[in-house]
N, C-alpha and C positions, 0 to 999 in steps of 0.2 A: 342400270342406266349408264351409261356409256357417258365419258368424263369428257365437256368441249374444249378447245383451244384455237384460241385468235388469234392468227398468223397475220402482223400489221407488218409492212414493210412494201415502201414502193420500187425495187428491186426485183423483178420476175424470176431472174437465178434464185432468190433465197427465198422467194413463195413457194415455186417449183419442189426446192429439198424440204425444209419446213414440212410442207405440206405432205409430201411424200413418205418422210420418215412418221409425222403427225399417225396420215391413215395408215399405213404399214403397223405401227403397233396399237391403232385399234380405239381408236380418239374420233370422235368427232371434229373437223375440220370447219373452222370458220377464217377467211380474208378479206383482209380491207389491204386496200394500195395506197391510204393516205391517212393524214392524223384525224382527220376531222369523221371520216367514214369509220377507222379503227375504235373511236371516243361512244359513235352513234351505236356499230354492232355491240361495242362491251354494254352497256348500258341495255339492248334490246335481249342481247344473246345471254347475258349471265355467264360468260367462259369459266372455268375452274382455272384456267392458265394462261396468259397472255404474253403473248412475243410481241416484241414494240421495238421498232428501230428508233435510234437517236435521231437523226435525220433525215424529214421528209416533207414532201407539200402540204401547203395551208397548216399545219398544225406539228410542232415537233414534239417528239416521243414524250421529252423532258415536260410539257404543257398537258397532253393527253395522261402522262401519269398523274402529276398533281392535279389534276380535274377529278380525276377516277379516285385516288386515296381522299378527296378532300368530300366526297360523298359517302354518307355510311352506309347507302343501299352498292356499291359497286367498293368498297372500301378492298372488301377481302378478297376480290383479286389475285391472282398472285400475277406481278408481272416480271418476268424478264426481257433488262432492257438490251436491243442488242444494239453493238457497236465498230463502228470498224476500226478506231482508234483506240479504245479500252485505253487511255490514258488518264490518269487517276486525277484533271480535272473532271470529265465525265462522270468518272463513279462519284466523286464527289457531290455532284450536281444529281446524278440520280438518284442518290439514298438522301439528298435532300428532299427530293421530290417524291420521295414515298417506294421507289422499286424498292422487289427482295431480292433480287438478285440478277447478276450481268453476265453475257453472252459476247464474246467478244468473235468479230467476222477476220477471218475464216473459221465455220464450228467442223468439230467433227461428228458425223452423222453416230455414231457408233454413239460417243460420248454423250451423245445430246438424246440417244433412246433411254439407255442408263438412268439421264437425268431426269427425263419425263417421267419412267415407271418410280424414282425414288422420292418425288414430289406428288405424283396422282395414284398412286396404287396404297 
């Protein structure tokens, strides 16, 4: 069975790559454009991996992770948060909030297949 991932970010350029690189190596593909949508499909969809921007409508990344770790049916997750700042109040504020780890915008498509097969394979 083929491993899902929830591409959260209301950014169309980084749905587009995400998602591209996503099905290109062979993932099931899920997106939401906001927090509140991203919070609904993890919960519906079960993903094995979740992309979650920092910054977004009705619902920020930082809110939608501690929602999702503070549940023990959506607990194990993995989320990476992405960021366009990656300044280490953010990380800060994420690993409070339960991510396992952070994405910082601009990614590199290359580095970020690497990372996927080294986390879901």
């Amino acid at each position: 069975m083929s491993k899902k991932i929830l591409v959260c970010d209301d950014e169309a350029n980084i749905l587009q790559v995400l998602g591209r690189v996503v099905r290109e190596e062979g993932y099931d593909l899920i997106i939401a454009e906001d927090g509140e949508q991203g919070l609904q499909l993890a919960r519906s969809e079960m993903p094995d991996l979740m992309f979650l921007d920092v910054m977004m409508p009705k619902m920020t990344g930082f809110e939608v992770c501690q929602e999702l770790k503070a549940d023990p049916a959506t607990a194990g997750i993995y989320i990476i948060l992405l960021t366009a700042m990656g300044q280490k109040r953010d990380m800060q504020e994420g690993s409070q909030c339960g991510a396992n780890d952070y994405c910082t915008k601009p990614f590199s498509p290359r580095k970020l297949r690497v990372r996927l097969h080294d986390l879901l394979d």
